[in-house]
C-alpha positions as CSV (number, residue, x, y, z in Angstrom):
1,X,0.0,0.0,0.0
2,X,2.6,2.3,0.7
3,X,4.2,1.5,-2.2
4,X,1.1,2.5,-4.2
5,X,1.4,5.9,-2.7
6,X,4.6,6.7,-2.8
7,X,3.7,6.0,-7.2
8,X,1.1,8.6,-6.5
9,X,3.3,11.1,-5.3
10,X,6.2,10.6,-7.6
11,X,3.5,10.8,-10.4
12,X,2.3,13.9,-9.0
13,X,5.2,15.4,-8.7
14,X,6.3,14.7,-12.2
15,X,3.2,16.3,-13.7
16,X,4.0,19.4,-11.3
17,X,7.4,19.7,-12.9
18,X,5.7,18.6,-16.2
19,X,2.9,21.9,-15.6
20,X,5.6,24.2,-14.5
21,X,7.7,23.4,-17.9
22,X,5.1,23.9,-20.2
23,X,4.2,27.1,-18.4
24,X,8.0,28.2,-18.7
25,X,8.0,27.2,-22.0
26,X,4.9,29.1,-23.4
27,X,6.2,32.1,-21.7
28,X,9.3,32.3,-23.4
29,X,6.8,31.6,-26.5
30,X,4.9,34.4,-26.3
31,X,7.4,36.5,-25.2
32,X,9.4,35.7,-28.4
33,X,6.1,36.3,-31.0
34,X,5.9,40.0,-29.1
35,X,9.3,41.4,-30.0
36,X,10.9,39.5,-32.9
37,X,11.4,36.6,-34.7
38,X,15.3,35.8,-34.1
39,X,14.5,35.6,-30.3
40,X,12.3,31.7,-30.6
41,X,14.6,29.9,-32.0
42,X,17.4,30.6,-29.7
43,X,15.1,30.2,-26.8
44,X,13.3,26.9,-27.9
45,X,16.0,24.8,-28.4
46,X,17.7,25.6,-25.7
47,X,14.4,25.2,-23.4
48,X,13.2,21.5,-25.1
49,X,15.4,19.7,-25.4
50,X,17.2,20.2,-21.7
51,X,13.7,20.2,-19.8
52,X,12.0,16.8,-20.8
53,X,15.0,15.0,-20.1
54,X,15.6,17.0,-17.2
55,X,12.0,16.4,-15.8
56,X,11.6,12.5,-15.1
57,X,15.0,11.1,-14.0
58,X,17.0,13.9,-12.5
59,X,16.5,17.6,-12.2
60,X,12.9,18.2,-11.2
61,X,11.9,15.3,-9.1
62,X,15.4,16.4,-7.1
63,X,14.5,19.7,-6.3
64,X,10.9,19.8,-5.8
65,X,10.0,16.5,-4.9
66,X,12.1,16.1,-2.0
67,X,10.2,18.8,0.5
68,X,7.1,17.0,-0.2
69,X,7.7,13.7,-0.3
70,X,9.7,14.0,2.9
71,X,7.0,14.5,4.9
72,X,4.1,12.7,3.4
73,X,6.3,9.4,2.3
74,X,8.4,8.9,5.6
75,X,5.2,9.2,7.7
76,X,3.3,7.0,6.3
77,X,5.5,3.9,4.8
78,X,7.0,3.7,8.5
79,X,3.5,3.6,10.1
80,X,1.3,1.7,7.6
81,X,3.5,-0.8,5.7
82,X,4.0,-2.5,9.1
83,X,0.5,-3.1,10.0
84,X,-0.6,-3.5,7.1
85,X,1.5,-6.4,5.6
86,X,2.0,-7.7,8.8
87,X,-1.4,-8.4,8.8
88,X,-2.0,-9.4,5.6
89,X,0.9,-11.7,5.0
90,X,0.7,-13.3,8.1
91,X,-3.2,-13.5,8.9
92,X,-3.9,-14.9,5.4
93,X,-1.0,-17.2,4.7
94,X,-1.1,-18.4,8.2
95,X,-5.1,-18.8,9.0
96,X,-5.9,-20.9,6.2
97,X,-2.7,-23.6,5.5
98,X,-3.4,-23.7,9.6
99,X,-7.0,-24.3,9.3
100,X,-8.0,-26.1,6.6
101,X,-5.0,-28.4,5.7
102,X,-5.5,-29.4,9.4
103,X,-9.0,-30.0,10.0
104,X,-9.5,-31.8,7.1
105,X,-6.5,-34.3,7.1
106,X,-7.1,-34.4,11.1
107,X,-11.3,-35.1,10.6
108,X,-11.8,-36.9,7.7
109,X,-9.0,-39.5,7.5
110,X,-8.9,-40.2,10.9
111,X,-12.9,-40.4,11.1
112,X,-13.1,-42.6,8.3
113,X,-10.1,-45.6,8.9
114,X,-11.4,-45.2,12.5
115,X,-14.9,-45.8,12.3
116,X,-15.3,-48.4,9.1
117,X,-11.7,-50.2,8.8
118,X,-11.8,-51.0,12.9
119,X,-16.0,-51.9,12.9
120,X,-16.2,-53.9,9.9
121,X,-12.8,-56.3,10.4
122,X,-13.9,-56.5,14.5
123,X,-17.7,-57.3,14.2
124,X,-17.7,-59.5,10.5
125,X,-14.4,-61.3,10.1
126,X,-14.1,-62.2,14.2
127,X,-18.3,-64.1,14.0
128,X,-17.6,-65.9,11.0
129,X,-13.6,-67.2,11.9
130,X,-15.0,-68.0,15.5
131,X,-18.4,-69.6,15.0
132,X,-16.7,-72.2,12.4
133,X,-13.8,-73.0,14.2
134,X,-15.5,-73.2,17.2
135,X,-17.9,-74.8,16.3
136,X,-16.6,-77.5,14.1
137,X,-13.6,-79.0,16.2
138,X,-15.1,-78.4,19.7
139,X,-18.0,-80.5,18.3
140,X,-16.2,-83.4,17.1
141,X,-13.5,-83.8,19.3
142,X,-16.3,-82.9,22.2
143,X,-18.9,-84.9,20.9
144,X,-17.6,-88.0,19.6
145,X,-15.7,-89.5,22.4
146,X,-18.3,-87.9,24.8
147,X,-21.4,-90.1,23.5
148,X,-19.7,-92.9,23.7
149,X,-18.5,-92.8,27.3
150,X,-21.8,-91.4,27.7
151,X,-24.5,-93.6,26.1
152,X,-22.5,-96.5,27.8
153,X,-21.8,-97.2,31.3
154,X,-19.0,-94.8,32.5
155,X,-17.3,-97.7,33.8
156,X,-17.0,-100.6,31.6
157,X,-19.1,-103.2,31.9
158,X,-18.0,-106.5,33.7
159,X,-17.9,-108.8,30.1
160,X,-18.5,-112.4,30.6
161,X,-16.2,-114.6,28.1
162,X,-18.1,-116.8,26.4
163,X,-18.1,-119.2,23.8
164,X,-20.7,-118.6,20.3
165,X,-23.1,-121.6,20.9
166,X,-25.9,-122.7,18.8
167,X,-26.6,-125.9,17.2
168,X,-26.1,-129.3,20.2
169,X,-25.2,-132.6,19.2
170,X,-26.3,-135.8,21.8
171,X,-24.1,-138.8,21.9
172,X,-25.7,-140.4,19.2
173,X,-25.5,-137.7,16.7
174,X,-29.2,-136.4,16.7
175,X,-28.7,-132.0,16.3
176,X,-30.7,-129.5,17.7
177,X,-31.1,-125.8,18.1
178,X,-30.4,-124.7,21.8
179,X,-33.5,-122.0,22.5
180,X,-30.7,-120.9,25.6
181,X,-28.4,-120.8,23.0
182,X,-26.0,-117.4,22.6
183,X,-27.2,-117.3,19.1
184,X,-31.1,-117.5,20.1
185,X,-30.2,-114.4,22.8
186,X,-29.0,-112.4,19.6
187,X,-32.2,-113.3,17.8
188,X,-31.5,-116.0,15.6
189,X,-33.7,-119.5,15.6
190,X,-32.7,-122.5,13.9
191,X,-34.7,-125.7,12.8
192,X,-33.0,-129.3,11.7
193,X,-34.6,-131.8,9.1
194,X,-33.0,-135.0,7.8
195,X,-31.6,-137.6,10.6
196,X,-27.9,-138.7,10.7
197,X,-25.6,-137.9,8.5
198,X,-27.9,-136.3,6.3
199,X,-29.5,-133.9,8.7
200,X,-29.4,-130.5,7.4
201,X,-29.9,-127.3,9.8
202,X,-30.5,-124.4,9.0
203,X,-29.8,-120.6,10.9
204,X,-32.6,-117.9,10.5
205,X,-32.9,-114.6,11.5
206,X,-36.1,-112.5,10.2
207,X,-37.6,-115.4,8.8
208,X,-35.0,-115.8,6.3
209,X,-31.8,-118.4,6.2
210,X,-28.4,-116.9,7.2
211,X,-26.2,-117.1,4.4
212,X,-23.4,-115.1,5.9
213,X,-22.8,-114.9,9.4
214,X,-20.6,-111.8,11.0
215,X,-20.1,-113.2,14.6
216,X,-20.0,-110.0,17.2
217,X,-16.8,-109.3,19.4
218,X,-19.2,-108.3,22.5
219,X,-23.1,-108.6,23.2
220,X,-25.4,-107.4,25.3
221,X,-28.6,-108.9,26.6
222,X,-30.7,-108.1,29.3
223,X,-28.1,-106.2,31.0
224,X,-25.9,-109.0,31.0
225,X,-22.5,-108.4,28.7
226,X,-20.8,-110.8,26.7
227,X,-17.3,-111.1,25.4
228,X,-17.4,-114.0,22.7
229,X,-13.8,-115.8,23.0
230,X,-14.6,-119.0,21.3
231,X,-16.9,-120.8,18.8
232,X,-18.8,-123.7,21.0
233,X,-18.4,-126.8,20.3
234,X,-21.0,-128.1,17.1
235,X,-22.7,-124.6,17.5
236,X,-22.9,-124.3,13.4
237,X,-22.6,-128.1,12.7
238,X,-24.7,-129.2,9.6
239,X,-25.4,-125.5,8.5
240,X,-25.3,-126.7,4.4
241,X,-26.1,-123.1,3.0
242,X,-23.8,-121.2,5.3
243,X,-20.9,-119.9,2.6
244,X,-18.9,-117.8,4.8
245,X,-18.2,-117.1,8.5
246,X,-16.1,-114.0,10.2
247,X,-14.9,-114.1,13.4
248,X,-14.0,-111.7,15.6
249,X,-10.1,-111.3,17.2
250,X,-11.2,-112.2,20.6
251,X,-11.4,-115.5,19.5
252,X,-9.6,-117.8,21.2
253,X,-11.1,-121.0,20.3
254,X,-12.6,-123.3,17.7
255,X,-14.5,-126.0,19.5
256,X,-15.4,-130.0,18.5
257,X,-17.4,-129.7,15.4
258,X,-17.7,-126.1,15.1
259,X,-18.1,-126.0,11.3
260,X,-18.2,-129.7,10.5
261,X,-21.0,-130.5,7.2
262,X,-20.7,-126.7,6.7
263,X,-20.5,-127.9,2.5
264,X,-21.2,-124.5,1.2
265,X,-18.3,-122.8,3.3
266,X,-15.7,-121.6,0.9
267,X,-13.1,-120.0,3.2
268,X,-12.1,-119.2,6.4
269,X,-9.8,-116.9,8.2
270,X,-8.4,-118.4,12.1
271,X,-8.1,-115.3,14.2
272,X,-4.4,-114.3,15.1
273,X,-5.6,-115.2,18.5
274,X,-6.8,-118.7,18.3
275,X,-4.5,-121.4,20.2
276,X,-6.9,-124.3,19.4
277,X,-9.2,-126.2,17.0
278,X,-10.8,-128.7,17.6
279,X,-11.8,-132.2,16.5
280,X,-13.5,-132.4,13.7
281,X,-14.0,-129.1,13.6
282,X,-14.0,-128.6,9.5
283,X,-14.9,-132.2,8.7
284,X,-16.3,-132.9,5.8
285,X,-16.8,-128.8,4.9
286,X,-16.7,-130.1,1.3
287,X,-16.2,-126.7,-0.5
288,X,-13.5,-125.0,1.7
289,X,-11.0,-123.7,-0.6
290,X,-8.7,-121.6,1.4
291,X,-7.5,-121.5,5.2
292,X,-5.6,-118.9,6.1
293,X,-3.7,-118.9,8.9
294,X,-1.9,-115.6,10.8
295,X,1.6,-115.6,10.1
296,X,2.6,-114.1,13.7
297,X,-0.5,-115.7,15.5
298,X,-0.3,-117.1,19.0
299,X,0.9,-121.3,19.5
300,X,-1.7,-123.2,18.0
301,X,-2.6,-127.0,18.4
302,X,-4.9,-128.7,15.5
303,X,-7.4,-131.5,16.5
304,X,-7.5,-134.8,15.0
305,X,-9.4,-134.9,11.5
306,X,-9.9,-131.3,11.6
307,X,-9.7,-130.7,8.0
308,X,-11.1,-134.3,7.0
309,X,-12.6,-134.3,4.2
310,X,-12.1,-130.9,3.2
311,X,-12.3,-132.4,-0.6
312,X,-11.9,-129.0,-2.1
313,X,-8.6,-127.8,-0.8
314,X,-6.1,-127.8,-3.1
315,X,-2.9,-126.0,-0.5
316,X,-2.7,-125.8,3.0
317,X,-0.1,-123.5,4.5
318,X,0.0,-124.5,8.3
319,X,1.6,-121.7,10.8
320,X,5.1,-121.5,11.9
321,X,3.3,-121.4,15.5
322,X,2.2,-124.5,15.1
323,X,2.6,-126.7,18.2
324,X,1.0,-129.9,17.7
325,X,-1.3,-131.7,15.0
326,X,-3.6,-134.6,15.5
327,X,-4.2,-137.6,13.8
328,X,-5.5,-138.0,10.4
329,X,-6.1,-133.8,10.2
330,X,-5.7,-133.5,6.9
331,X,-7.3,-137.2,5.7
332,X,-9.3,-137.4,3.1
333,X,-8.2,-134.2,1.5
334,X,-8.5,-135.8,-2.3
335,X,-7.4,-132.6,-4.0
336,X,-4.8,-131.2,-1.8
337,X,-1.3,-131.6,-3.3
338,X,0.8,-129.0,-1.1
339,X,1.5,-128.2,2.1
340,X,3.8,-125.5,3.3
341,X,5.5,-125.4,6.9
342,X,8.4,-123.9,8.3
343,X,9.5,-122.5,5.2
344,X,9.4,-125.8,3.3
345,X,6.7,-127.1,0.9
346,X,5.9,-130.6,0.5
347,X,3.8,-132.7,-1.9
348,X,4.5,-135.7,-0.7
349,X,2.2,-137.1,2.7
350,X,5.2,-139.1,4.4
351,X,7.8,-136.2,3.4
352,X,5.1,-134.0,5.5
353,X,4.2,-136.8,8.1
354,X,8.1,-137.4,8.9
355,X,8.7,-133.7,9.5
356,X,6.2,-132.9,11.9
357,X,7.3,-136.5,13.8
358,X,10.7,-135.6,14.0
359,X,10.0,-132.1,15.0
360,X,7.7,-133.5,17.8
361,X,4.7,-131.9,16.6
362,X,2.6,-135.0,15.3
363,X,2.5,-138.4,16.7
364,X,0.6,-139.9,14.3
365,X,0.3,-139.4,10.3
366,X,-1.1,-136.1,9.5
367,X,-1.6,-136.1,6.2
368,X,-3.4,-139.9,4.9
């Protein structure tokens, strides 16, 4: 502002010194048109041509100029351009960088990543991760072995071992269905027709034969628990359309007759557990194929003819476990041209017989 003044002035001065050339000048005019003619143009030239120049930059402005504008100029640059652009400068330069650039970075981005980055991630991503993991392996881990220990007594029962009985045989031979039978407690029934050696029985459950039979490891019945160790002596004798039989590994024991006249039985796995098998106990099961026998399984004795008979067996690979072997066990066995023990094979009976003699496992021919 003071700047803008001091213009003014300067400007005023000039047209001063301008105003008081011009008058000069048309004085010495007309004094010059009153007497004569030779007086203009030596006063003219002389006038012009120093006065203009004179006027702006040096000779006017330093004479006349300098008692004004001494007063007027010094007064007021020293008072005004100190309030004036110290206000200016520093009020609007400083108000709004300090004012806007600040509330609006400080409010709005803070506002908005406060508010929607921190509720959205905390309400919607920490449900969904915790209801599923939560949920899922609390449940299993919770609920499986919880039922169990649960739906059962929280102690375990006090099993009674028992042996899978069924079908009875008298002294003379007659068969029967035992109604106090293990069988009859899980709900089967059986019936017998023929007499002899021809007597055919037969194992139903729903009013229709058994065809396969899956023996349990454990039963209950009446609140009374069972553990089944063994197969009963004759408790499946005679059972012609029975083709298959699994046992369970608490098997210990294959009784008397177990299986004997089973003829539609095709195979049969001994449970790793079983240390006996009794007489007779496969007699006569005239479509046995394969016995299998487990190749770590616990000392085992064999019965006397308990594989009589067995007409369809073509190899027999008896365990290294084997203890002992009865009499005529493998009799009868038409089709059966190897056997395996100890790492040999043999096709030839006496080869076999002498071998489990001298090893002190057979006393008698095995293999007739």
């Amino acid at each position: 502002m003071h700047i803008t003044k001091l213009k003014f002035i300067s400007k005023y001065l000039y047209l001063c010194a301008l105003i008081f050339s011009v008058s000069l000048f048309t004085g010495l005019s007309l004094a010059g048109c009153g007497t004569s003619g030779s007086v203009a143009p030596a006063v003219l030239p002389t006038v012009e041509p120093t006065d203009e120049p004179t006027d702006e930059p040096t000779d006017e402005p330093t004479v006349e100029p300098t008692d004004e504008p001494t007063g007027e100029p010094t007064d007021e640059p020293t008072v005004e351009p100190t309030d004036e652009p110290t206000d200016e400068p520093t009020g609007e330069p400083t108000d709004e960088p300090t004012v806007e650039p600040t509330d609006e970075p400080t409010v709005e981005p803070t506002d908005e990543p406060t508010v929607e980055p921190t509720d959205e991630p905390t309400v919607e991503p920490t449900d969904e991760p915790t209801d599923e993991p939560t949920g899922e392996p609390t449940d299993e881990p919770t609920g499986e072995p919880t039922d169990e220990p649960t739906g059962e007594p929280t102690v375990e029962p006090d099993y009674e071992n028992v042996n899978l009985t069924g079908f009875t045989a008298d002294a003379s031979g007659k068969v029967s269905f035992d109604s106090n039978s293990l069988l009859a407690k899980m709900g089967y029934t059986g019936t017998v027709e023929g007499t002899g050696l021809n007597q055919k029985c037969h194992l139903i459950k729903n009013s229709a034969e058994v065809l396969s039979l899956t023996v349990p490891e454990t039963f209950e019945k009446d609140g009374t628990y069972y553990r089944i160790t063994g197969i009963g002596d004759y408790a499946l004798i005679s059972c012609r359309s029975l083709i298959s039989v699994s046992m369970p590994a608490t098997v210990t024991s294959i009784g008397n007759g177990a299986f004997s006249l089973c003829t539609s039985l095709t195979s049969i796995t001994i449970p790793k557990a079983v240390t006996s098998i009794g007489t007779a106990a496969f007699t006569s099961c005239t479509s046995l194929q394969t016995v299998s026998f487990s190749e770590d399984g616990s000392s085992l004795s064999i019965g006397q003819s308990a594989f009589t008979l067995c007409t369809s067996l073509t190899a027999l690979t008896l365990p290294d476990s084997l203890s002992s072997i009865g009499k005529n066990a493998l009799s009868n066995c038409t089709n059966l041209t190897k056997v395996i023990w100890n790492g040999s094979t043999y096709t030839n009976k006496d080869d076999l017989n002498e071998a489990l003699y001298d090893a002190g496992i057979a006393d008698d021919n095995v293999w007739t």
